[in-house]
N, C-alpha and C positions, 0 to 999 in steps of 0.2 A: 652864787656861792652859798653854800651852806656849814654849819660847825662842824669838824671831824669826826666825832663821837655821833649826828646826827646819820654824817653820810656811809660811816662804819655800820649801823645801826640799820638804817632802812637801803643802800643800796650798792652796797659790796656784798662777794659770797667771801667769807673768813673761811671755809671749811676749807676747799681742796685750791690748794696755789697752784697761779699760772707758773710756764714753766720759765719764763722770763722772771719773775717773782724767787723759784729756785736757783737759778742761777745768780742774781742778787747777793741772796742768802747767802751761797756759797762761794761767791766774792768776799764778802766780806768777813766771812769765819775761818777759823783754824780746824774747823770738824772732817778731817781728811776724808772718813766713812762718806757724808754727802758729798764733798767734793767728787769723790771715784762714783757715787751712783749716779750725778746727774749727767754722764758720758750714755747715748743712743744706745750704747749698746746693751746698756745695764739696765733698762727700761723695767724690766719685770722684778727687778732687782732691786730699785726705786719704788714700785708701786708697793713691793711685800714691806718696805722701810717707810714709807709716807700712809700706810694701815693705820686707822687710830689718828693721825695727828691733823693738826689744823693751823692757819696759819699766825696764828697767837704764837703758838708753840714753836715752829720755826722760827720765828723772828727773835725770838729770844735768844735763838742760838749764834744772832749774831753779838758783837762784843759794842758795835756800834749801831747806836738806834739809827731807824731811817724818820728822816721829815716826813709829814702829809703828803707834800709836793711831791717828794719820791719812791712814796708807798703807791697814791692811790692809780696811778698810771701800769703799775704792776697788779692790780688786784685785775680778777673778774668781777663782772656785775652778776650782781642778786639775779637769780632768777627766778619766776615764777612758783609759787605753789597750788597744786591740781588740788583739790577737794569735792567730794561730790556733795550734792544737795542732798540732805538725807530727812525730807521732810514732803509730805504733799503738799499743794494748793489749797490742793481740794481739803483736807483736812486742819491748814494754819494759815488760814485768807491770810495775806499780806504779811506773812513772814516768809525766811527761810533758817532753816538749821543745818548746823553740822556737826558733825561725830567725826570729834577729833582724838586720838591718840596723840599726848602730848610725848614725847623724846627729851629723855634725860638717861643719862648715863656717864661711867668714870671712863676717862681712858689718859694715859701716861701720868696720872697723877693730879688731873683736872677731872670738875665736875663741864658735861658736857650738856646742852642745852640744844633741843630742837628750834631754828628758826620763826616759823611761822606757829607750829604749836606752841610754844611757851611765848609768843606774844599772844594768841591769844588766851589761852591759860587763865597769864601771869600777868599780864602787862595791859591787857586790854583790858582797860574798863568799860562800864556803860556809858556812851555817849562818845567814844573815840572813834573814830572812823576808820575803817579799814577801807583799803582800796580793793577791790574786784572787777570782774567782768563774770560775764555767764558764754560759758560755750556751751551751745547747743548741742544736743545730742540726736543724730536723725534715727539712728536702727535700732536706739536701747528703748524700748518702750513697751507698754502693757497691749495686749490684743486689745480690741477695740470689742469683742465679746466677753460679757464681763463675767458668763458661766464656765467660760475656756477655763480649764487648769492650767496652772503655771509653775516652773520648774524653775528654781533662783540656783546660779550655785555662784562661791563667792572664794574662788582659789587663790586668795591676796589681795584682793578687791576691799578686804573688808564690808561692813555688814552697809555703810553709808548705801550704796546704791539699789539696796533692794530695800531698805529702812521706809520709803516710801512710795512704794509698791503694794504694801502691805497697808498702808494707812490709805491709799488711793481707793483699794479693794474694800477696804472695810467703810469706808466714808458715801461712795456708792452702791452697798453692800453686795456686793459681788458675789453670786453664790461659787463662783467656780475655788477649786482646791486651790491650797499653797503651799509646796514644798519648797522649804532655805535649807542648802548644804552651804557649812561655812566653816 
């Protein structure tokens, strides 16, 4: 067992409610609008009404707070957040970096907060431990000819996975070209 505010914090998702979690909700409110969307049929009808919200914000709508005990059985778990390494070996012996886009923005009248960027942001200081793993990457990777040109393009990827690409190329001085489209 761990504190609520602990396990709200590191491993519940607050953003998008189960729909068990919905109908909850709509048990125990007067709000007839979600009552009538969370019927099967009204599915896309629900998703254009649950845009923007989070389950902070629902839960509010009910009159009666729920306990721990019968919250956290309705949430889903945190899941994982993808990051790329956006740094070489070869150029920062025994580190790693990332290039992060932190997420913040308003919506229904809250200030909204990215997960994993604003913990590390905001929240993470030096010396706090983050958990990770590394997945390996078998096909993304630099020719093994260091005069080959190379062609980066980054259509949502952001700049993280060709960030160290570039410092790989330069750290073994590669003579071959480098074009980033991003």
């Amino acid at each position: 067992e761990i504190a609520f505010r602990l396990a709200l914090q590191q491993h519940y998702d607050l953003g998008r409610p189960s729909s068990e979690l919905l109908k909850a909700i709509a048990n125990r409110c007067s709000d007839s609008e979600l009552n009538a969307l969370i019927s099967p049929e009204r599915g896309n009808d629900l998703r254009t009404w649950l845009w923007g919200r989070d389950i902070l914000g629902l839960i509010s709508l009910a009159p009666r707070a729920f306990q721990p005990k019968e919250l956290t059985p309705l949430l889903k778990r945190l899941q994982p957040r993808l990051y790329s390494i956006s740094s070489s070996s070869k150029a920062h012996p025994g580190e790693v970096h990332l290039t992060v886009g932190v997420v913040q923005y308003q919506s229904h009248g809250r200030r909204r907060m990215g997960v994993c960027s604003t913990f590390l942001a905001e929240r993470c200081g030096e010396g706090v431990p983050v958990p990770l793993w590394i997945q390996a990457s078998h096909g993304f990777r630099l020719p093994t000819d260091a005069a080959r040109d190379i062609i980066m393009v980054g259509p949502g990827t952001g700049i993280a996975p060709f960030h160290p690409f570039l410092e790989e190329r330069r750290a073994v001085g590669a003579s071959g070209r480098n074009w980033l489209f991003f």
